[in-house]
Residue frames as a rotation matrix with the C-alpha (Angstrom) as fourth column:
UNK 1
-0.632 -0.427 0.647 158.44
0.768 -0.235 0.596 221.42
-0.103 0.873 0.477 92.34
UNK 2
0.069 0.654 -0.753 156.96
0.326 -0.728 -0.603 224.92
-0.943 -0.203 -0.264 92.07
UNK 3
0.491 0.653 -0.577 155.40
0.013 -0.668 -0.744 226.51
-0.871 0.358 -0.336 89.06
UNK 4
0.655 -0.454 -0.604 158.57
-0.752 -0.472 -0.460 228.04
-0.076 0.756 -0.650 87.05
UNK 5
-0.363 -0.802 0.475 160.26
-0.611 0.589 0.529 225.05
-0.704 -0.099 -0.704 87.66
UNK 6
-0.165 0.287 0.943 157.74
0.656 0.747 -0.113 222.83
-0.737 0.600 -0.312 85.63
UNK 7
0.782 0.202 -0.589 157.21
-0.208 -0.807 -0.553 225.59
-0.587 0.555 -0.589 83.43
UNK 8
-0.078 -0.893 -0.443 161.18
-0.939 -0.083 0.332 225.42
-0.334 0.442 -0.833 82.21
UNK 9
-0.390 -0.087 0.917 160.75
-0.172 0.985 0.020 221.70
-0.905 -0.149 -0.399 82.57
UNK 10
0.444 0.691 0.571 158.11
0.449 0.380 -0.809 221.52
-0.775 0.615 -0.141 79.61
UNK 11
0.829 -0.048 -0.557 160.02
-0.336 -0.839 -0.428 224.26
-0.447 0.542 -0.712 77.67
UNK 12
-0.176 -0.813 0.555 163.09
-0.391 0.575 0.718 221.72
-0.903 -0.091 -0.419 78.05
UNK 13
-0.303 0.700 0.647 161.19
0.022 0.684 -0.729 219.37
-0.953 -0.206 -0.223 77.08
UNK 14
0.622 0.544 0.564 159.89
0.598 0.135 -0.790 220.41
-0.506 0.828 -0.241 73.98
UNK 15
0.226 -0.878 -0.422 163.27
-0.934 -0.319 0.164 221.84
-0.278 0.357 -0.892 72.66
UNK 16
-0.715 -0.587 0.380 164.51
-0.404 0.790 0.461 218.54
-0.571 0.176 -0.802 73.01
UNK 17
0.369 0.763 0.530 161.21
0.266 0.460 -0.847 217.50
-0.890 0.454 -0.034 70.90
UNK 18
0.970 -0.001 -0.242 161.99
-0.212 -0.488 -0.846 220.18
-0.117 0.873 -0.474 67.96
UNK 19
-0.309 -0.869 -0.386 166.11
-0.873 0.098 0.478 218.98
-0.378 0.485 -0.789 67.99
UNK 20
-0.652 -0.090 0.753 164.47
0.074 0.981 0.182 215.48
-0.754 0.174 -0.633 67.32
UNK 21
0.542 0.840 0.033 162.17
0.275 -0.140 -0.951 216.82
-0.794 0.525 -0.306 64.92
UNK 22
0.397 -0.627 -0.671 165.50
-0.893 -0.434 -0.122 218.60
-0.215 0.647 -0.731 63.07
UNK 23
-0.524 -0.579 0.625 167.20
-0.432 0.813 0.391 215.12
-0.734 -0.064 -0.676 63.40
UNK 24
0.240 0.809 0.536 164.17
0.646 0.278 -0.710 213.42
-0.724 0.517 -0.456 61.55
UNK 25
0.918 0.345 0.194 164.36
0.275 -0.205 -0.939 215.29
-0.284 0.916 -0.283 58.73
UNK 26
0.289 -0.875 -0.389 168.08
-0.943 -0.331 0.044 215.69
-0.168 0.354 -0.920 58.12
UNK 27
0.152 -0.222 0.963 168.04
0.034 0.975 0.220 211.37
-0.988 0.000 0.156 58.00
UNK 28
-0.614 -0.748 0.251 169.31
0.086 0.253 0.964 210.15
-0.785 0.613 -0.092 54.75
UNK 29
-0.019 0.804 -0.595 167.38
-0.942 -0.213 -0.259 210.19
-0.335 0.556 0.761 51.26
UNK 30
0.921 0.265 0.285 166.47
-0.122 0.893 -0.434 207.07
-0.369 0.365 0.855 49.41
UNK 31
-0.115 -0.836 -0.536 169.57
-0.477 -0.427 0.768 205.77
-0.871 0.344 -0.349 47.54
UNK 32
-0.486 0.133 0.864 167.79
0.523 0.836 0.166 203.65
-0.700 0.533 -0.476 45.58
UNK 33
0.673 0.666 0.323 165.81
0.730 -0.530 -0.431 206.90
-0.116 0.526 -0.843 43.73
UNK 34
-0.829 -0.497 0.256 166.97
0.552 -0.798 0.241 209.91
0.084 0.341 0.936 41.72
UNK 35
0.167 0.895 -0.414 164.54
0.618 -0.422 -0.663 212.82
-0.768 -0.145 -0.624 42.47
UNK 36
-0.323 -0.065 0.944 163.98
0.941 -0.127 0.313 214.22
0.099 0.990 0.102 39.37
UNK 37
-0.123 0.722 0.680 161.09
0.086 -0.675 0.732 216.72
0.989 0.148 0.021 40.94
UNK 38
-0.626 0.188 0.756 159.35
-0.771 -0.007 -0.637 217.48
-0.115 -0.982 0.150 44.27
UNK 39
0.163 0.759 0.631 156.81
-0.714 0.532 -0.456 214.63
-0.681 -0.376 0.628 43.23
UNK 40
0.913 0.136 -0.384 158.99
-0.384 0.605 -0.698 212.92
0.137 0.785 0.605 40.72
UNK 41
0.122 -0.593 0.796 161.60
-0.373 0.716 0.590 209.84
-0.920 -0.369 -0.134 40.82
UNK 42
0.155 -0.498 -0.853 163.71
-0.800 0.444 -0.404 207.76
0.580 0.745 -0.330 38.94
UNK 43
0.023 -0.073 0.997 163.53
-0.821 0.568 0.060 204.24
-0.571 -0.820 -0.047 40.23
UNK 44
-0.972 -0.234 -0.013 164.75
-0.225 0.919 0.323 200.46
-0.064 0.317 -0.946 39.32
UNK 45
0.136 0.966 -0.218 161.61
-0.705 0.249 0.664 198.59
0.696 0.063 0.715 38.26
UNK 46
-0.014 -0.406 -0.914 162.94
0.209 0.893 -0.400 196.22
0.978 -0.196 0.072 40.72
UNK 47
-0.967 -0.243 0.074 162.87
0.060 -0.502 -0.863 198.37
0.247 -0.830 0.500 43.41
UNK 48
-0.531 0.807 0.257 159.13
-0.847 -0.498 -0.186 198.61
-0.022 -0.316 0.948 43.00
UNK 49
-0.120 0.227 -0.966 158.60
-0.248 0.936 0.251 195.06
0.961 0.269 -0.056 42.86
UNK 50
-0.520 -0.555 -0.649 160.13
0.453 0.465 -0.761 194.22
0.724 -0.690 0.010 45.73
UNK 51
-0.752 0.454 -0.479 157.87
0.366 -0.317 -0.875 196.52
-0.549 -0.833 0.072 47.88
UNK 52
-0.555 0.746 0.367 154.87
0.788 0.330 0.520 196.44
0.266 0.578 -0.771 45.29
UNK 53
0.418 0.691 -0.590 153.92
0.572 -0.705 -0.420 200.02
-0.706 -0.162 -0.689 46.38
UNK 54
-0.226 0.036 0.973 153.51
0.964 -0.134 0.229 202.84
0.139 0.990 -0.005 43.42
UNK 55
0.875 0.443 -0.195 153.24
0.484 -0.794 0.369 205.64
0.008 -0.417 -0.909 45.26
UNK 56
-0.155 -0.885 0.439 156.53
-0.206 -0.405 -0.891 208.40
0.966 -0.228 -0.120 44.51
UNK 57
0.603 0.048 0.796 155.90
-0.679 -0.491 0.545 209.27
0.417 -0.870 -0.264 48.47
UNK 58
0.962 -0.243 0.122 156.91
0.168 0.885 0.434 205.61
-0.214 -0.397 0.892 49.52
UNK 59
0.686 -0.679 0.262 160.13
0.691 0.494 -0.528 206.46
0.229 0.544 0.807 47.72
UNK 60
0.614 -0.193 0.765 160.67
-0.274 -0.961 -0.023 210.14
0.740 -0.196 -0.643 49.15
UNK 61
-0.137 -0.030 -0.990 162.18
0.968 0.208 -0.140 209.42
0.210 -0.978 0.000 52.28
UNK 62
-0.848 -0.531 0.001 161.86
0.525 -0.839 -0.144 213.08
0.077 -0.121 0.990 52.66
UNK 63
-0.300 0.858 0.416 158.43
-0.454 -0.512 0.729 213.38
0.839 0.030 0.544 52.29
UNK 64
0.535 0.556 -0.636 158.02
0.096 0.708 0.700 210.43
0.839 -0.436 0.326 54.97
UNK 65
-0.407 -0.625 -0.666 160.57
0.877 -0.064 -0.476 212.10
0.255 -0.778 0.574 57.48
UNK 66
-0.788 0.189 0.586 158.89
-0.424 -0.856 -0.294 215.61
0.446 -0.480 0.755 57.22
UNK 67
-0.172 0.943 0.284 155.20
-0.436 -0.332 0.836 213.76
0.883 0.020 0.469 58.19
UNK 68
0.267 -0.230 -0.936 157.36
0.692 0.721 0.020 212.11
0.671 -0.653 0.352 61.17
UNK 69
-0.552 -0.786 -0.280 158.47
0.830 -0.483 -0.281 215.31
0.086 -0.387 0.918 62.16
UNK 70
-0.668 0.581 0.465 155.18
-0.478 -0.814 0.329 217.14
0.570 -0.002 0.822 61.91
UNK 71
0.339 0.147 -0.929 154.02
0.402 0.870 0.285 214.28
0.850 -0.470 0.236 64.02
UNK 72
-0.140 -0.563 -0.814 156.56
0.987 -0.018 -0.158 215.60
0.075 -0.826 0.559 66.95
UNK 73
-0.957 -0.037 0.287 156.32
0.019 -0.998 -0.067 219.01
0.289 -0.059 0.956 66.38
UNK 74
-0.703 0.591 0.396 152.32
-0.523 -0.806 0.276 218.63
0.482 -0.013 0.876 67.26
UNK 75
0.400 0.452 -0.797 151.10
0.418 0.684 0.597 215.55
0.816 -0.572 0.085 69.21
UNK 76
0.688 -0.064 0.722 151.01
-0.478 -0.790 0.385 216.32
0.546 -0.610 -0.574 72.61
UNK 77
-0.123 -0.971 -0.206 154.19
-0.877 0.204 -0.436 215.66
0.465 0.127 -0.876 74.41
UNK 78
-0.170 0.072 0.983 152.89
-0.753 0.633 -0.177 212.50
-0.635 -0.771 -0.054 76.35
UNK 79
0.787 0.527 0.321 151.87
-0.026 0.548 -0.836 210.79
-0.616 0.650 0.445 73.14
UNK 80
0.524 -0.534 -0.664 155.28
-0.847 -0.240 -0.475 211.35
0.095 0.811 -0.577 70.90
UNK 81
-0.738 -0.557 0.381 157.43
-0.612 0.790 -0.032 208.36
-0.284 -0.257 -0.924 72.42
UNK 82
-0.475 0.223 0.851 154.54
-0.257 0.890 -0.377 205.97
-0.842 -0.398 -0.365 71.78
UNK 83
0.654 0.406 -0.638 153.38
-0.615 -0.205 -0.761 207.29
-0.440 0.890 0.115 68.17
UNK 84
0.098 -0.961 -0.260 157.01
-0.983 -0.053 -0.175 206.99
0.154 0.273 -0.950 67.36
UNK 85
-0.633 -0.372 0.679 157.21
-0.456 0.888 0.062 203.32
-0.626 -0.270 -0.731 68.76
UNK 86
0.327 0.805 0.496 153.61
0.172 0.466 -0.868 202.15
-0.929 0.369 0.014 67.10
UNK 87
0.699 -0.298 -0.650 154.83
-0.689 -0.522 -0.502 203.90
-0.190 0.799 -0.570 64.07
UNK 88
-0.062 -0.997 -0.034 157.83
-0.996 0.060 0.067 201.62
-0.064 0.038 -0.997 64.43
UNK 89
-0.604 0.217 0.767 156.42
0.066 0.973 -0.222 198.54
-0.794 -0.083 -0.602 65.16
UNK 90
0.210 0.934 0.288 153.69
0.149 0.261 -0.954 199.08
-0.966 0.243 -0.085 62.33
UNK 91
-0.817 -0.569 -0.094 155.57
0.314 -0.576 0.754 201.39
-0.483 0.587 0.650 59.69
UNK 92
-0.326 0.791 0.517 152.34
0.512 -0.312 0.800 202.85
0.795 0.526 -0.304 59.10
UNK 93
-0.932 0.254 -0.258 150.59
-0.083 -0.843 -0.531 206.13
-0.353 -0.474 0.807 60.77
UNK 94
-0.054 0.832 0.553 146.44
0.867 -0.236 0.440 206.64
0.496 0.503 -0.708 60.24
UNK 95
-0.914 0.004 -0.407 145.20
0.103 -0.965 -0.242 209.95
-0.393 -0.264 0.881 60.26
UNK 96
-0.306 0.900 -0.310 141.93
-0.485 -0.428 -0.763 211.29
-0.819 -0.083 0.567 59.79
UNK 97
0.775 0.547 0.317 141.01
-0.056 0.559 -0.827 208.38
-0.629 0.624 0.464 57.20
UNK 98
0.649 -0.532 -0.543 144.44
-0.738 -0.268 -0.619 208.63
0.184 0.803 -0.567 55.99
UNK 99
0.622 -0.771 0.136 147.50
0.212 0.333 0.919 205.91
-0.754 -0.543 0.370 56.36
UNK 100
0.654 -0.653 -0.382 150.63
-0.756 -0.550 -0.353 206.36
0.021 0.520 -0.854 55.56
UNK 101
0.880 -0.371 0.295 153.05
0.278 0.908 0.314 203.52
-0.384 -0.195 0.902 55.16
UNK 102
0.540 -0.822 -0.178 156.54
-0.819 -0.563 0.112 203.83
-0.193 0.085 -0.978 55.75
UNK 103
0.394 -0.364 -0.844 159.36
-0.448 0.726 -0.522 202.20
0.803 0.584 0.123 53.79
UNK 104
0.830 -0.051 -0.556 161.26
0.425 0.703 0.570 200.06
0.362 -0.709 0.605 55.42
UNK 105
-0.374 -0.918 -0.133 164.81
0.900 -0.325 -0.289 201.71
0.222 -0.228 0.948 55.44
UNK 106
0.200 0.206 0.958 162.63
-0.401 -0.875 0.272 205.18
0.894 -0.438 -0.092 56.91
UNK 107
0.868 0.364 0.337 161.86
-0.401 0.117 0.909 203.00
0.292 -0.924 0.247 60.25
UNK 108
0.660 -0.457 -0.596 164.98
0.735 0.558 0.386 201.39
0.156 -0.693 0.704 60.37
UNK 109
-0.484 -0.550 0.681 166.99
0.428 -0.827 -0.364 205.38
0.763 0.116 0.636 59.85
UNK 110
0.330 0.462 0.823 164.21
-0.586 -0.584 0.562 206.69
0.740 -0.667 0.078 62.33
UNK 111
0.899 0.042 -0.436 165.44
0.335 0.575 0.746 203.76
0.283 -0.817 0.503 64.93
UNK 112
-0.064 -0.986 0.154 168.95
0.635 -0.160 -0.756 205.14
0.770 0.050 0.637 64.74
UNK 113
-0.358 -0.004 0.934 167.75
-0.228 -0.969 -0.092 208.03
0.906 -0.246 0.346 66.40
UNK 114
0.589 0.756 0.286 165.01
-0.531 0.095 0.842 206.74
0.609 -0.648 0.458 68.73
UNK 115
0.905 -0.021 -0.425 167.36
0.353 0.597 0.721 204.30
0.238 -0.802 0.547 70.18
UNK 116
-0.322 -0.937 0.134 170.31
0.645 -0.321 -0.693 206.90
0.693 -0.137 0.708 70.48
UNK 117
-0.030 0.445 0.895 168.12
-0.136 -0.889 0.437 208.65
0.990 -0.108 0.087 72.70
């Protein structure tokens, strides 16, 4: 394999990263929430029982598909397939002292994809 050949190869490659990055963030929104705002919701008190988190974000799916998709767009490409699984298997991401914790119905809308690949 010479040069321009891996060259194209990675360029492939990371096209086929940024259509799965477009995929990821065109997944459904919550139906269980009315977005009122960019940081405000309408939600069943029931709905926050049941998954006892109080955070709008948890409820965005939009906010929790774009930080899956800035995820792909900038880990290097040997590391995206296995974020993406850990992510899955945990539904939680840390970052520089940060975690994120993803509803359930994000990871099971992000498997659609991952295992249509």
């Amino acid at each position: 394999m010479n040069r321009k050949s891996i060259v194209n190869r990675i360029n492939q490659i990371k096209s086929e990263l940024q259509q799965l990055a477009k995929q990821v963030r065109e997944l459904p929104p919550n139906p269980n929430v009315e977005q009122l705002g960019h940081n405000c919701i309408s939600i069943k008190s029931s709905e926050l029982f049941k998954h006892d988190k109080w955070s709008p974000g948890y409820y965005i799916f939009s906010d929790q598909y774009n930080t899956i998709a800035e995820l792909i767009e900038t880990l290097p490409i040997d590391e995206v397939l296995s974020k993406l699984n850990r992510i899955i298997k945990t539904k939680r991401y840390y970052s520089k002292g940060n975690t994120t914790m993803f509803h359930p119905q994000v990871i099971e809308n992000l498997k659609t994809i991952i295992e249509k690949e």
